[in-house]
N, C-alpha and C positions, 0 to 999 in steps of 0.2 A: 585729489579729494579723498576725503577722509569720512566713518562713517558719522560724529559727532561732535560737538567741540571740547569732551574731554582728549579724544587723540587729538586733536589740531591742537590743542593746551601744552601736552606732553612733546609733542614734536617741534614745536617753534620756541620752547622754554631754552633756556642759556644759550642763547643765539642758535637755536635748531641746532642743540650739539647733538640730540637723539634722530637728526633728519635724515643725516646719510650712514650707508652702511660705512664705518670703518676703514674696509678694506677701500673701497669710491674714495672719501675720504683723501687716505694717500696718495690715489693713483690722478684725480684729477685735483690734488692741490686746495680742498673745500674748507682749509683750519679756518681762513677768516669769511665765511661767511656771515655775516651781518641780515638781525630782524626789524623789520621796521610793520608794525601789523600787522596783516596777511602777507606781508611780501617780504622776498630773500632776496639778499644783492651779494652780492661776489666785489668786492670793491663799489663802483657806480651801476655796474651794470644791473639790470634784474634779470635773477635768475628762474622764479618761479613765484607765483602766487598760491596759497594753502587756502581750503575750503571744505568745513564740512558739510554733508549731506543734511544733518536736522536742523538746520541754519538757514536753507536756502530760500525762504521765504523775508528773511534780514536783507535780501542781496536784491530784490524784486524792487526795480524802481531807482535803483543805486546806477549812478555811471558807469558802470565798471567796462564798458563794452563803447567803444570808439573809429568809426564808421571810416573817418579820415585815417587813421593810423593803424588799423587792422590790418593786419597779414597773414593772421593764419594764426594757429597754437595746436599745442597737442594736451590734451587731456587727459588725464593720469587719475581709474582709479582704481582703490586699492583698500584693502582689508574693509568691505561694505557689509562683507555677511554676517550676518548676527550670530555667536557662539551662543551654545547650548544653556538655558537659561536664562536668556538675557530678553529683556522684555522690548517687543516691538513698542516705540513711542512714536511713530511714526510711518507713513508710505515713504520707505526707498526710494522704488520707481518715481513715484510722483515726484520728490527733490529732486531726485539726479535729472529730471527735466526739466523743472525749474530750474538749475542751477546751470544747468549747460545752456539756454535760453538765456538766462545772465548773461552769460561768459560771449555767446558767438552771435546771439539773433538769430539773421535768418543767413549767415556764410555759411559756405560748405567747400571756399576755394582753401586749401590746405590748411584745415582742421580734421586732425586724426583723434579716435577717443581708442586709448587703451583703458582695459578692461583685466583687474588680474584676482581671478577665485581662487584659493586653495581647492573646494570641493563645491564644484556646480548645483548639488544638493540642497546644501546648506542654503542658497539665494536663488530657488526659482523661479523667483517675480522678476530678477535681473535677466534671466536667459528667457521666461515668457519674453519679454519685451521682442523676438526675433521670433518666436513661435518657434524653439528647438532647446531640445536635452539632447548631449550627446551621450550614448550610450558605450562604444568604443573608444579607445584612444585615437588619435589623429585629427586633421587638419582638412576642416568642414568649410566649404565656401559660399554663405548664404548671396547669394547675385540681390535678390527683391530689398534685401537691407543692408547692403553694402557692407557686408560683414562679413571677417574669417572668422570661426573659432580652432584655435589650434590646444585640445585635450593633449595637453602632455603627460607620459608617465614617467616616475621619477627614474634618474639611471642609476646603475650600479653603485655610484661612488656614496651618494645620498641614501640609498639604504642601508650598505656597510655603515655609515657612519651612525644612522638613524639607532641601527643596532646598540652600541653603545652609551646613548641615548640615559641621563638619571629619571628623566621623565619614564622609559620603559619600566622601570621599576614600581612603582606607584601605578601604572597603568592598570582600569580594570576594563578593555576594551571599549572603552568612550573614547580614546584621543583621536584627534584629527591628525594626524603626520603625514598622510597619502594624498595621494590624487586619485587616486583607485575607487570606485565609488561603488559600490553592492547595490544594483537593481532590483528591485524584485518585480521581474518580470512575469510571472506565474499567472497575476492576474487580469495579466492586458487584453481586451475583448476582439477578434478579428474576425466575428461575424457582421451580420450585417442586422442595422438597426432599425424596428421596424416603428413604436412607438414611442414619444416620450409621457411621460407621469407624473414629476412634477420638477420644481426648482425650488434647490436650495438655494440661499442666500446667507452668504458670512460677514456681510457690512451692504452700505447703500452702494458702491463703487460695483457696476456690473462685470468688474475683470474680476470679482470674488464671487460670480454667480456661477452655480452647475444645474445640468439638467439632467435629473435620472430617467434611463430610457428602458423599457421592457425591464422592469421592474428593479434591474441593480445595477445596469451598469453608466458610472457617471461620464458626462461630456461634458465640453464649455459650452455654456451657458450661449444658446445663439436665439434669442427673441420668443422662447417655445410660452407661447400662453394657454400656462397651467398653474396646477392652485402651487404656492409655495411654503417652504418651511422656514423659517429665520432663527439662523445658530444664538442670536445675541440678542439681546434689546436694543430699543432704541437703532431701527437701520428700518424705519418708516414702511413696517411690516409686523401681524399681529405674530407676538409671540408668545408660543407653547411651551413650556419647561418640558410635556411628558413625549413631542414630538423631535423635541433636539435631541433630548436622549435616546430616542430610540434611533436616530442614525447614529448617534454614538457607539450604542450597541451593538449594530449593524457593522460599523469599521473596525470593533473591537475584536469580533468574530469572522471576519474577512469574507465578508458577505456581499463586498461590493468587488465588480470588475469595473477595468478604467479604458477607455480609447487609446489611449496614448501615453507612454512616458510623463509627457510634460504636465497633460492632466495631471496623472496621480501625485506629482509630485507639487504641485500648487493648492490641489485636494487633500492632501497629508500634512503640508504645511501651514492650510489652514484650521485642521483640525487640531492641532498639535497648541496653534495659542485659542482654542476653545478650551482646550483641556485645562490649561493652567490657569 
């Protein structure tokens, strides 16, 4: 899966000659693979089936999923998180449920879902889904969601080469080439909380609700009934222009502490397309 159907476009054009790397390519023999739709065949066989994320609603109701002849799949995805400027048209999370719901039902006998982020940051609606950011490098075993995440850092050979890099040249410290991800842990709250005051709201969807407790510092949103604030219109909540701003305010001056990693970073990345 792909994150739109302009990459699913760009990758299945001239027979998916942009589908495999290259090097794969050679090694497993890929010149004549053949498109036929969404799907890749290697002679008769199929090899794989291509899907984007803002699509997945095209797929709801579609046969695509076969009770008798099911055996298993693995799910593949990849480049989902949205680079810098690019405008949210859609929930992620919510596709890639729909879409996988497509693909499996309700199997779970050998169906594996890879998952591959350049920078965990960048998609932290993808990693909420498991209720964890990893903060270190290494290889994290969630039991409750049948999940590893394995935070790799790049090796030696990929940064020497990285070095050399035309894109370094042009760089003004925006580029993404790492895995390496800068926390800013400064403002993570590790007292205890005695009040909450009230709840923000960034859409109708309660996985965008927070609740400010003892006056600054934010949580997820867990049922607190108190008065609320609505970042946006229209999300069946009265909204203030001179109340949004002032939590704007508030974040701009680092006025807020957050529970958790993951909060703040689903907190920051909602504020981030309020801004824009």
């Amino acid at each position: 899966m792909r994150l739109n159907d302009i990459a699913i476009k760009n990758m299945l054009m001239n027979n998916a000659a942009k589908m495999f790397e290259p090097l794969l390519v050679r090694k497993y023999h890929l010149e004549n693979v053949k498109v036929k739709g969404d799907s890749i065949f290697i002679g008769k066989d199929l090899l794989c089936r291509v899907y984007g994320l803002s699509n997945a609603y095209n797929n709801k109701g579609a046969a695509i999923f076969d009770a008798g002849t099911f055996k298993g799949c693995n799910i593949i995805i990849d480049e989902v998180a949205l680079e810098k400027g690019q405008r949210k048209t859609f929930d992620v999370v919510y596709n890639l449920k729909m879409q996988i719901e497509n693909i499996v039902r309700s199997e779970r006998k050998n169906v594996r879902v890879f998952m591959m982020l350049n920078n965990t940051e960048d998609c932290p609606e993808l990693m909420a889904m498991f209720g964890f950011i990893p903060v270190d490098f290494g290889v994290y075993k969630l039991k409750r969601k049948h999940c590893v995440v394995d935070y790799i850092p790049n090796n030696k050979a990929y940064d020497e080469r990285r070095k050399k890099a035309l894109a370094n040249e042009i760089d003004n410290g925006t580029a993404n080439f790492t895995n390496k991800v800068v926390r800013d842990l400064e403002l993570l709250y590790k007292g205890r909380l005695t009040k909450p005051v009230m709840v923000i709201k960034f859409s109708k969807d309660q996985g965008d609700w927070f609740t400010i407790w003892d006056g600054n510092v934010i949580c997820p949103y867990n049922n607190e009934k108190k008065p609320s604030i609505a970042m946006k219109r229209y999300i069946n909540d009265q909204f203030l222009p001179e109340l949004r701003d002032n939590i704007i305010e508030q974040e701009d001056v680092r006025a807020f502490k957050y529970k958790d990693i993951l909060t703040q970073s689903l907190w920051r990345k909602n504020m981030e397309l309020i801004k824009k």
